[in-house]
N, C-alpha and C positions, 0 to 999 in steps of 0.2 A: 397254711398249717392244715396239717390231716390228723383228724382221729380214727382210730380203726379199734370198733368194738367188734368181740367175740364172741360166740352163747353156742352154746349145746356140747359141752364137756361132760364129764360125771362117770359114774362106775359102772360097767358090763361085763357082766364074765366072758371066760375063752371063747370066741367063736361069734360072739354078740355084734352088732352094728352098733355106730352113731355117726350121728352128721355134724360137722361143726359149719357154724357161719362165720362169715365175718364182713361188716358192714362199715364202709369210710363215710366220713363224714368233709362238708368242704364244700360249699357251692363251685362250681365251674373248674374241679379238680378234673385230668386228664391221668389217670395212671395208665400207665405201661403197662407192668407187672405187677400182677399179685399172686401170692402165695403163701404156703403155710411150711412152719419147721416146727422142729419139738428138741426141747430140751429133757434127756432123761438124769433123773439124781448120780452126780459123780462124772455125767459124761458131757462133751460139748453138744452146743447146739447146731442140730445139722437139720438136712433140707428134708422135707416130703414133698411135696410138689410144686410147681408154680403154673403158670396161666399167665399168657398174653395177651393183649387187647385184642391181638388178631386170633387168637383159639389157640397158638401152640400150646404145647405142654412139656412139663417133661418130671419124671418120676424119677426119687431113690429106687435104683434096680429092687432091692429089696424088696419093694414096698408095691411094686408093680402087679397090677391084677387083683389087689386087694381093695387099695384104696383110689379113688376117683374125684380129680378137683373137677370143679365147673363154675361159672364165670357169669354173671350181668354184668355186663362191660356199660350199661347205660345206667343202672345203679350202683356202680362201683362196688359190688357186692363179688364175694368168692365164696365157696362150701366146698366140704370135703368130705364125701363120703368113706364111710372107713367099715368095710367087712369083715368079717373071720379075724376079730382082733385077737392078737395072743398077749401074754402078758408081760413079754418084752416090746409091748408097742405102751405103755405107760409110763407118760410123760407129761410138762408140761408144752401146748402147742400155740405158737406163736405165730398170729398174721401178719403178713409184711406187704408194703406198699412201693414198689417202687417206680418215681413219675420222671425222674431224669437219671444222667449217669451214675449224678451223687447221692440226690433225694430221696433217702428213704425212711419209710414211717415203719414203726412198730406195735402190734397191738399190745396188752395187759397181759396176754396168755390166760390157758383155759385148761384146767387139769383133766386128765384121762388116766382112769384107772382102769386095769382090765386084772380080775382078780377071781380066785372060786372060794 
């Protein structure tokens, strides 16, 4: 069993940074993939990036150039730097864990408001 807690959500106006963490929990857990998604009010939940053990990545085109994952692959840990936010990027954002084809974990999510 994996937990994956999240922290550094909260409100920035247009153009503002934050960084979000997210931190599994699990003695002797091996994940693949992690990553982050965001669900905004009204719409499904789609992807912002992920990270693989081995460094790939891959970004919502959208979203590219803005925001930047990064990875301890030894603490099971991911962050996601998020620049020039605008305020169709306010959502809630969701870490995801996954350690096999089927296995995947979920974090709590972490709300992002970007507002003036």
């Amino acid at each position: 069993q994996v937990q994956l807690v999240e922290s550094g959500g909260g409100t920035v106006q247009p153009g503002g940074s934050l960084r979000l963490s997210c931190a599994a929990s699990g003695s002797g857990v091996s994940i693949y993939v992690m990553g982050w998604y965001r669900q905004a009010p009204g719409k499904q939940r789609e992807l912002v990036a992920y990270i693989t053990n081995g460094g790939g990545t891959n970004y919502a085109d959208s979203l590219k150039g803005r925001f930047t994952i990064s990875r301890d692959a030894a603490k099971n840990a991911v962050d996601l730097q998020m620049n020039n936010l605008k305020p169709e990027d306010t959502a809630v954002y969701y870490c995801r864990a996954q350690l096999g084809a089927s296995e995947v974990y979920w974090g709590q999510g972490t709300q992002v408001t970007v507002w003036s």
